[in-house]
N, C-alpha and C positions, 0 to 999 in steps of 0.2 A: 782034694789037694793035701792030704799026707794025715796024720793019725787026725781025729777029731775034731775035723776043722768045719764044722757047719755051722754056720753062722746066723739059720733063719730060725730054731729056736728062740733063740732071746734079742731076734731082730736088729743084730747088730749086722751092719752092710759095711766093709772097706774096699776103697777103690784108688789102685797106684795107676792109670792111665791120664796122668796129669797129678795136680798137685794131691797129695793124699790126703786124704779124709775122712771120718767113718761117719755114720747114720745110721740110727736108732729110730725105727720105725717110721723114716725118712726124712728125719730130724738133723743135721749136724749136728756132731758135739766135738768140743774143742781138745784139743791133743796137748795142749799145750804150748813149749818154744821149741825151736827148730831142731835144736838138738833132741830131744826128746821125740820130737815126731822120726827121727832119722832112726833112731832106738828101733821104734816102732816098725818102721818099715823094713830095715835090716832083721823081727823077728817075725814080719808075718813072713818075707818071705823064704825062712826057713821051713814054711809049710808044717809045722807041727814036728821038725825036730831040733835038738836042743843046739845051741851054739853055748863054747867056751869062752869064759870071761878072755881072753886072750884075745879070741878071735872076733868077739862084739867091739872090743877098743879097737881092734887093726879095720875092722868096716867101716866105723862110725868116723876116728879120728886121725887113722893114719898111722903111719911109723912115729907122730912126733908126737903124742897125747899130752894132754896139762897134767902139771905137777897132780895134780888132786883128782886125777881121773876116777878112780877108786869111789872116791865122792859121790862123784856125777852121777855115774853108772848107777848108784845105789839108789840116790835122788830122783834120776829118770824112771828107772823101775817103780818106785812108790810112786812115782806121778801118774803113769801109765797106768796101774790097778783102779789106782782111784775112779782116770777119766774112762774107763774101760767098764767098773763095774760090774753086777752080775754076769755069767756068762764065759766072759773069755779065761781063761786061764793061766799066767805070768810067775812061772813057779823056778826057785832057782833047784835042780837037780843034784846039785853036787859034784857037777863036772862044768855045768852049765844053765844055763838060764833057756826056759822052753813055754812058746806061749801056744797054744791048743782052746780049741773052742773056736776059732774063726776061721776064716779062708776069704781070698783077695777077691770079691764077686767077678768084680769087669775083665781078672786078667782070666778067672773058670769061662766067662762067657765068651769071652773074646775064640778062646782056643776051641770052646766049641763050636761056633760059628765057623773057624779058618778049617777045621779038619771038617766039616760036613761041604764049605766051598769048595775043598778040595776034592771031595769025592763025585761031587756034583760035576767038577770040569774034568774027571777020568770016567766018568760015564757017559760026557759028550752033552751035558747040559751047561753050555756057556752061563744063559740066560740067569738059572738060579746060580750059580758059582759067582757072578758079579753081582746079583743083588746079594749076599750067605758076605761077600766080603763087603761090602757097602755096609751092611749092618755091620760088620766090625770095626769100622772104619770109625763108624758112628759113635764110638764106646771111648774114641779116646777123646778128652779131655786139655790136652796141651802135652810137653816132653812128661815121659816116666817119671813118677814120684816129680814132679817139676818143684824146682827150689831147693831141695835138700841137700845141701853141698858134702854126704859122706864119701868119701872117696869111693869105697863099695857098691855105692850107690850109685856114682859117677860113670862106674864102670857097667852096672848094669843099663844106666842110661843109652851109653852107645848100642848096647845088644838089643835092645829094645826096639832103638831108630832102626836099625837094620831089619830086624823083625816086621816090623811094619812098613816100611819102605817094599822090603818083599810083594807084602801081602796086598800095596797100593798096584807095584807094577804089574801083577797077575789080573786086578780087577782092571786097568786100564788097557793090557792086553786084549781082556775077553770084550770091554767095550768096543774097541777100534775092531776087534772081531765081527761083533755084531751090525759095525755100519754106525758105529756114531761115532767117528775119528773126527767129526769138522768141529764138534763139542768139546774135544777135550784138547784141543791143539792149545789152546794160552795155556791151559793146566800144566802140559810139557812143557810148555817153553817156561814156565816159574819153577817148576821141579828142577830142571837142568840147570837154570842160574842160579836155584839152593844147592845143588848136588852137583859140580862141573865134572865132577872124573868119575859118574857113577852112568859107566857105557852102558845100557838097557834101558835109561833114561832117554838116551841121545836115539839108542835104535826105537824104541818106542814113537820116539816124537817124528823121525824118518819116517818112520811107519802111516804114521797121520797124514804127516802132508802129502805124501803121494797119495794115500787113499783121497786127500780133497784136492787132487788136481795140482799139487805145488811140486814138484820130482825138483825141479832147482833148489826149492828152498832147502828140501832135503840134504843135499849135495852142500850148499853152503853150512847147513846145522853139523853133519860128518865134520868137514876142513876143520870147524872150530872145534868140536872135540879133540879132534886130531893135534892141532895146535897147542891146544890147554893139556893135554896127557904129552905132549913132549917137551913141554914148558918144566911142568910138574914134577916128572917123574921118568923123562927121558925114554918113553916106550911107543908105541904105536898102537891102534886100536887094535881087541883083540878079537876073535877067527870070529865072532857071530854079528861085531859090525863091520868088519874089513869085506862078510858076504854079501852083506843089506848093501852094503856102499857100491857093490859091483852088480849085483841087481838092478838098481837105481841105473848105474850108469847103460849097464844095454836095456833099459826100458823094458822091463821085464813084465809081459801082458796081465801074468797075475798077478803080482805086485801091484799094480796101477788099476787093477779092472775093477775096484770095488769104490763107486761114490760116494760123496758124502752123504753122512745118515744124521 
């Protein structure tokens, strides 16, 4: 993850799938306050190259910084050395500030595991493509960086949720694939009432209950989608559940011919 970011040398381990942290030969050690952890994580994930003092304040604290930001900034940096220690490297460049010697373990593993799931469900192996994301699944922790209110960070927070939301509805696709739709139906039905206007949810959860025998429930879970996206956002569902929904309705044998697993 970008110039000289290996971090199993001097056993320093950081992990943003959840609240961040780092580990020292699988020790915690403390980052500090929040501000300061937010530093932190706006510079690992520059991946090893340099961000400008401009651009650290507009991450960290927004268009409206404290008088004394300058301060801060200088403050956090020396704090950071400290609790970082041999190993990582927190140098300012002359244009900008570049920390080198680490890389974010959980988000290298994670993307390996999603691009190896991936390969595995284009070569027609369901089986390993849901357990490949299952393990990544595994690896988060609670929301991205969780806690750290940098606007920057805020925003990588949404990219995140989405990224993983993906990577959820692909493994619950290849499950219900494989014949275990009766397993994961509450699963659906808690994702849709966290996510109401996120349609692949809704066709997902369709997808369930006909495979266990429910085609009405189906049809009622549609209307409420339907009803909530034209509440919302004055739209109607769009061409891949408006299809699911007409399947369902003439009873379409393959649709319905797979049992509960």
């Amino acid at each position: 993850m970008g110039e000289g970011t290996t971090g199993a040398a001097h056993g320093l381990r950081f992990e943003l799938l959840g609240p961040l942290r780092a580990l020292r030969d699988g020790v915690e050690i403390p980052l500090g306050p929040p501000m300061q952890r937010a530093v932190l994580a706006v510079l690992l994930l520059q991946e090893g190259r340099p961000i400008s003092y401009d651009g650290l304040v507009e991450a960290v604290w927004g268009g409206a910084p404290p008088v004394h930001v300058r301060n801060l900034v200088q403050k956090y940096v020396s704090g950071l050395r400290r609790a970082l220690g041999e190993g990582p490297e927190l140098v300012w460049t002359g244009t900008g500030y570049r920390l080198t010697g680490t890389d974010v373990a959980d988000l290298r593993e994670r993307r390996l595991l999603v691009d190896a799931a991936l390969a595995a469900r284009d070569a027609g192996d369901t089986a390993g493509a849901v357990e490949l994301a299952r393990r990544a699944e595994e690896l988060w922790r609670g929301e991205f960086a969780e806690g750290l209110r940098a606007p920057w960070l805020a925003a990588e927070r949404l990219r995140w949720t989405e990224k993983r939301l993906t990577v959820l509805e692909e493994r619950l696709s290849g499950e219900i694939e494989l014949g275990h739709a009766f397993g994961y139906v509450h699963e659906l039905m808690r994702l849709v009432s966290a996510h109401p206007l996120r349609e692949r949810l809704v066709e997902l959860l369709m997808l369930a209950l006909c495979r266990t025998g429910r085609p009405t429930d189906a049809l009622t879970a549609y209307e409420a989608a339907r009803r909530r996206l034209a509440d919302a956002l004055g739209a109607d569902p769009g061409p891949a559940l408006r299809a699911l929904h007409a399947r369902v309705l003439r009873q379409d044998p393959v649709l319905l011919a797979t049992a509960a697993g």
